[in-house]
TIRO-2110 file (N, C-alpha, C; in Angstrom, 1 decimal):
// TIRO-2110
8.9, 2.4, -15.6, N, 1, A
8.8, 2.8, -14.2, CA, 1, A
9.2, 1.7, -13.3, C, 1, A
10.0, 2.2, -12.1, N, 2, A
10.4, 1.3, -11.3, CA, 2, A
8.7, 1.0, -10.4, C, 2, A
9.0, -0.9, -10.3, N, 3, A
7.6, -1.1, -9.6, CA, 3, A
8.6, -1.9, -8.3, C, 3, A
7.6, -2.3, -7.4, N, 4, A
8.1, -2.8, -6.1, CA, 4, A
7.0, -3.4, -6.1, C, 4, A
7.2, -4.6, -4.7, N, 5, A
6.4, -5.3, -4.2, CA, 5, A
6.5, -4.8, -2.5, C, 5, A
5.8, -5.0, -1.5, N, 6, A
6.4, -4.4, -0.4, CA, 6, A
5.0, -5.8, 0.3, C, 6, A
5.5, -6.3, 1.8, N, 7, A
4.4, -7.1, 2.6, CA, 7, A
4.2, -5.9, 3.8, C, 7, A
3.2, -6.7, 4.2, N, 8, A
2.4, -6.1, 5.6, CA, 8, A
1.8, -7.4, 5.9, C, 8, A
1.6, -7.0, 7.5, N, 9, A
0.4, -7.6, 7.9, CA, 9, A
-0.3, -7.2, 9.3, C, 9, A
-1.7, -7.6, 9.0, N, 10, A
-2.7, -6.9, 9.2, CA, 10, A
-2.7, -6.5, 10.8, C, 10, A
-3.5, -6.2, 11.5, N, 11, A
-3.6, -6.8, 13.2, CA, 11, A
-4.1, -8.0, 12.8, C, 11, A
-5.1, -8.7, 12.6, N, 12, A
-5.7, -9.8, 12.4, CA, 12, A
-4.3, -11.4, 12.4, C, 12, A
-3.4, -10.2, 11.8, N, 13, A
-2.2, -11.4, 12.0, CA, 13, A
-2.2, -12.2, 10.1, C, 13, A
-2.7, -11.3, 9.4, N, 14, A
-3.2, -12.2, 8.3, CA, 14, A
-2.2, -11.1, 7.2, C, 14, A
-0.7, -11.7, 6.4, N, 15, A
0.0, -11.6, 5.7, CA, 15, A
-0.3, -11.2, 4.1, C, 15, A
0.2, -10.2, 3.3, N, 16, A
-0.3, -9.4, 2.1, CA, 16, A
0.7, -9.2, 1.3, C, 16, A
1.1, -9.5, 0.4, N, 17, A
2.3, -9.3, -0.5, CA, 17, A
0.9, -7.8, -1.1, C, 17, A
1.9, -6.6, -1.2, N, 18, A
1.1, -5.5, -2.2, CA, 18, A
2.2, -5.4, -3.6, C, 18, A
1.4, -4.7, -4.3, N, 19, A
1.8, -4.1, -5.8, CA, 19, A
2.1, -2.2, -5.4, C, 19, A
2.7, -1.6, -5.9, N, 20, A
3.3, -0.6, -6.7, CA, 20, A
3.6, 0.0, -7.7, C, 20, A
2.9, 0.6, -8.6, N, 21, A
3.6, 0.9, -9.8, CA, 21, A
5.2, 1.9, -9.5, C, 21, A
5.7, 2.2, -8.7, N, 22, A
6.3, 3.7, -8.1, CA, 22, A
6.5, 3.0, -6.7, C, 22, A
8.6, 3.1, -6.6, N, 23, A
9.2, 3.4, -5.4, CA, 23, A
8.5, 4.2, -4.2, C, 23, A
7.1, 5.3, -4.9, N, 24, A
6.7, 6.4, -3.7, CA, 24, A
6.1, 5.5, -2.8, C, 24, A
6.2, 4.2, -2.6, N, 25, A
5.8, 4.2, -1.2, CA, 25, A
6.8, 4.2, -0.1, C, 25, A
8.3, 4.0, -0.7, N, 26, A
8.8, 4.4, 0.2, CA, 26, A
9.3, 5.4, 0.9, C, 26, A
8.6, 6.4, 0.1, N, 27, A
8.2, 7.9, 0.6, CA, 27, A
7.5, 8.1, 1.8, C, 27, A
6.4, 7.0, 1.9, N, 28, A
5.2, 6.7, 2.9, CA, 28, A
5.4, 5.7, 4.2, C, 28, A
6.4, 4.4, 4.0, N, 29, A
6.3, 3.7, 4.9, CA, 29, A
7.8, 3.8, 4.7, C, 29, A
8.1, 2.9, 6.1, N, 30, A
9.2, 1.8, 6.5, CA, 30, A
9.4, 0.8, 6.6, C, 30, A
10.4, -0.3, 6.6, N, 31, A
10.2, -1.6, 6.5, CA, 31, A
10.1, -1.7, 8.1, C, 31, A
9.7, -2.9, 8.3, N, 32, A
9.9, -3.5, 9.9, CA, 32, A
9.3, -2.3, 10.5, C, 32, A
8.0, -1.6, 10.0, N, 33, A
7.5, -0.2, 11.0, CA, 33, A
5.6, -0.6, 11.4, C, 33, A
5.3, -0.4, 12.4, N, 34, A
3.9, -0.6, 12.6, CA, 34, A
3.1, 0.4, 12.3, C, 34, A
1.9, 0.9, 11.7, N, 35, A
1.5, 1.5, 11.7, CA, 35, A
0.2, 1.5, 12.2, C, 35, A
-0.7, 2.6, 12.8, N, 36, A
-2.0, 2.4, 13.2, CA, 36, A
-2.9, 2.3, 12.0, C, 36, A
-4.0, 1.6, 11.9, N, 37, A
-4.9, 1.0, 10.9, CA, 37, A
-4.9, 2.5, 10.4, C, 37, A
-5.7, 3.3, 10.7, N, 38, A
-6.7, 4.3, 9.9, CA, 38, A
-4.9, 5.0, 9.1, C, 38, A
-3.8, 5.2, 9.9, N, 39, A
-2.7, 6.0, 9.7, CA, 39, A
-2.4, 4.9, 8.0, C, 39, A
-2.3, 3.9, 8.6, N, 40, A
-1.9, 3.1, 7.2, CA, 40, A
-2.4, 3.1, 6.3, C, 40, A
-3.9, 3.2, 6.2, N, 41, A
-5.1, 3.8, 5.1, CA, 41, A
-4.8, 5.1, 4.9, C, 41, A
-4.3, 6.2, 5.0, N, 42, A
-4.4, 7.6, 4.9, CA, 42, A
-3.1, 7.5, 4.3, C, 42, A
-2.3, 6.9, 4.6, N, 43, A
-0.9, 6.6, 3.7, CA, 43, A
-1.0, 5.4, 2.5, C, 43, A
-1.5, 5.3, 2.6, N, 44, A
-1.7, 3.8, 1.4, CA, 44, A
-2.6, 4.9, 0.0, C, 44, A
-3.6, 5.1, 0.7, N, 45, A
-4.4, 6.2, -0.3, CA, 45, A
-3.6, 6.8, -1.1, C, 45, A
-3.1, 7.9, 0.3, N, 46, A
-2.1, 8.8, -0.8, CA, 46, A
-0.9, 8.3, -1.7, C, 46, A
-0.6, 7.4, -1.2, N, 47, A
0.9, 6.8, -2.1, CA, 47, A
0.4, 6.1, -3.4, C, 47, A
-0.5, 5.3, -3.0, N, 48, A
-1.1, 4.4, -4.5, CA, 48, A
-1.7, 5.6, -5.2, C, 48, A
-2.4, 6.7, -5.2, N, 49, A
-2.8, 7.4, -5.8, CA, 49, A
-1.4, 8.1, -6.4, C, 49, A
-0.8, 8.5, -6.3, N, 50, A
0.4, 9.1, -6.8, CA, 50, A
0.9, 8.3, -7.2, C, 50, A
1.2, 7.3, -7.1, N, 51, A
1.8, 6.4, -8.3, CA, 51, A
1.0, 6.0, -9.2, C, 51, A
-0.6, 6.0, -9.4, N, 52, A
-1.5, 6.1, -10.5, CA, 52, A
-1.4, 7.3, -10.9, C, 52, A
-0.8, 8.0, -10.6, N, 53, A
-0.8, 10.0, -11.0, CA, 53, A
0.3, 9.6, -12.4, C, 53, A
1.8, 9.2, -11.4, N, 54, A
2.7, 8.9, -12.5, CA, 54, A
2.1, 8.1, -13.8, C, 54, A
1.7, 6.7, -13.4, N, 55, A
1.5, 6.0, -14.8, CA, 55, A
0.7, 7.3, -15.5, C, 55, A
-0.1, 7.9, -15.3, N, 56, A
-0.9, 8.3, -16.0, CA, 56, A
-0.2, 9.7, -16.7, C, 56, A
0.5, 10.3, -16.2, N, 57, A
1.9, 11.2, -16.3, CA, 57, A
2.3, 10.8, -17.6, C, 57, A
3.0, 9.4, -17.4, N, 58, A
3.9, 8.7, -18.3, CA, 58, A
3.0, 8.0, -19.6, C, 58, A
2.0, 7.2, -19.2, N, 59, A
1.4, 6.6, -20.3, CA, 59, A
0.0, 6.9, -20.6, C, 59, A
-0.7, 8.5, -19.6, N, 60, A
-1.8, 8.6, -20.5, CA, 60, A
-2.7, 7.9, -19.8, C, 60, A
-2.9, 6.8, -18.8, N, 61, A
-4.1, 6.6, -18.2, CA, 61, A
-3.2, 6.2, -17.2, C, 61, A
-4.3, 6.3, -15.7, N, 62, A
-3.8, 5.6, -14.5, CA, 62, A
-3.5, 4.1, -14.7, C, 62, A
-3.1, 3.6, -13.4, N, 63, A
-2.4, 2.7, -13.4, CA, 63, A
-3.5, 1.8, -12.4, C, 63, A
-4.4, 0.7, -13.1, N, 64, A
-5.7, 0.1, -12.8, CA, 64, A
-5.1, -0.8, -11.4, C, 64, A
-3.6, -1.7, -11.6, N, 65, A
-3.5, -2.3, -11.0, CA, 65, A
-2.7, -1.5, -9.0, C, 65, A
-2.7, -0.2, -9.2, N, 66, A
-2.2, 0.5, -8.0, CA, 66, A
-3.6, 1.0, -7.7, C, 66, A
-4.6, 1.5, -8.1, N, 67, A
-5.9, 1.7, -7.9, CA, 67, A
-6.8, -0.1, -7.3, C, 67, A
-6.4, -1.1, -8.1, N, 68, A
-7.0, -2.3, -7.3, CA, 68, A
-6.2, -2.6, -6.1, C, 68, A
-5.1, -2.4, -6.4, N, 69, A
-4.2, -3.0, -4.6, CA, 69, A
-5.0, -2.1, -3.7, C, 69, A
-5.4, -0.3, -3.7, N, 70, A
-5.6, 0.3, -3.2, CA, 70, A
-7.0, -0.5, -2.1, C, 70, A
-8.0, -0.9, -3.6, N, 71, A
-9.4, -1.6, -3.3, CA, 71, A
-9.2, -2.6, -2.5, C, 71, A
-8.2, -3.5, -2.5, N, 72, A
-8.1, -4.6, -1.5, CA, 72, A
-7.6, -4.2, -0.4, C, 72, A
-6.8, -3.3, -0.1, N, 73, A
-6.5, -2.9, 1.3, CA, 73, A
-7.4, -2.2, 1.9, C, 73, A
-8.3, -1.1, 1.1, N, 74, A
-9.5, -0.9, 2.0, CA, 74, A
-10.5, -1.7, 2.7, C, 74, A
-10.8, -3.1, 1.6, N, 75, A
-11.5, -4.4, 1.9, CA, 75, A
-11.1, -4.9, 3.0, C, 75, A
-9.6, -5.2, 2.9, N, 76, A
-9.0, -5.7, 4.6, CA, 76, A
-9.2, -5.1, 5.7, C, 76, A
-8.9, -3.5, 5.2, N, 77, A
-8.8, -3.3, 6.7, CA, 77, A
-10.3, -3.0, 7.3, C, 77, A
-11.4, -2.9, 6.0, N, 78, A
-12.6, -2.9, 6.7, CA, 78, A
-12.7, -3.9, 7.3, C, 78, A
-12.3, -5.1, 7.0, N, 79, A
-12.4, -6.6, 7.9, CA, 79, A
-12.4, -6.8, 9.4, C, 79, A
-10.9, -6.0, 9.3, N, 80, A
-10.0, -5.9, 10.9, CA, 80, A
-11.1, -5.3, 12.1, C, 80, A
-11.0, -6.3, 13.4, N, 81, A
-11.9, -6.3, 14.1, CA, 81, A
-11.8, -5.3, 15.2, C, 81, A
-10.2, -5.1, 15.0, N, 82, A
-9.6, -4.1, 15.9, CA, 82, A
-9.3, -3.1, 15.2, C, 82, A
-9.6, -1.5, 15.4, N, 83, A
-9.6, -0.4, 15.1, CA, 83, A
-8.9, -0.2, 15.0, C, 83, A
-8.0, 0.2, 16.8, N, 84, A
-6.7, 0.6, 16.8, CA, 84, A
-5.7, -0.5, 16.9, C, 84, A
-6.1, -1.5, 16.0, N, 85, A
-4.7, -2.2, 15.6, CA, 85, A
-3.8, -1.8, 14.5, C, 85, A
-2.6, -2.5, 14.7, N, 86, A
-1.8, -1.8, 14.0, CA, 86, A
-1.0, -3.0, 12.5, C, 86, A
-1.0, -2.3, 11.8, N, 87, A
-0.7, -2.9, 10.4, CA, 87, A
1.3, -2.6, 10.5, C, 87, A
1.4, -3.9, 10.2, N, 88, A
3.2, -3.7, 10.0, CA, 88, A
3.9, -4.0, 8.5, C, 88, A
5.0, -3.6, 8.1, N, 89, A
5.4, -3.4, 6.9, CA, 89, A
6.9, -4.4, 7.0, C, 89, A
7.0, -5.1, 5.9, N, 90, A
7.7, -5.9, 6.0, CA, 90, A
8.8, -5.5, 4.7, C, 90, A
9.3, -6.6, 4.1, N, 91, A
9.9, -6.2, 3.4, CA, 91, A
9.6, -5.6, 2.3, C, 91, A
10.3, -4.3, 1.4, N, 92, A
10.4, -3.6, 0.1, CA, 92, A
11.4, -4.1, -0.8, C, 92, A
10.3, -4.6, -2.6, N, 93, A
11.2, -5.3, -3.3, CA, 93, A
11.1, -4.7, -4.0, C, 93, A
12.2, -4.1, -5.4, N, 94, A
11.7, -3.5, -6.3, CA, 94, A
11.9, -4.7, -7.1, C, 94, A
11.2, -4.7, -8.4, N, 95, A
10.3, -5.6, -9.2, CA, 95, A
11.7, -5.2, -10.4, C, 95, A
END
């Protein structure tokens, strides 16, 4: 399976290299695009879940490490002190 690396960073101003199992995120984002916090969670959900859909498609169990990225981005953005701040997307690498 094609995997990718893609960055963000937060409102907080605080920089994330993420994991992918599955191109589908760039189904969901853009590079160089901002998104509003809760918008970026609602998209991040869905895309890491669907690429844990695929591994599990292909090899029979999800994919633990697109389900932990998921866990850490929830963690962050529960952090973020600003609501309606916005989370930006930097570059998309495939791996």
């Amino acid at each position: 399976m094609p995997e990718m690396r893609y960055d963000i960073e937060w409102p907080d101003g605080v920089r994330e290299s993420c994991y992918s199992p599955s191109l589908v995120i760039k189904d969901y984002f853009e590079e160089n695009q901002a998104y509003d916090l809760a918008d970026f969670l609602q998209r991040s959900r869905i895309a890491l879940n669907i690429a844990s859909d695929r591994v599990k498609a292909k090899y029979g169990f999800p994919c633990s490490r697109a389900l932990g990225q998921l866990a850490k981005i929830e963690a962050a953005a529960a952090r973020q002190t600003a609501p309606d701040g916005k989370v930006r997307t930097f570059s998309f690498d495939d791996l």
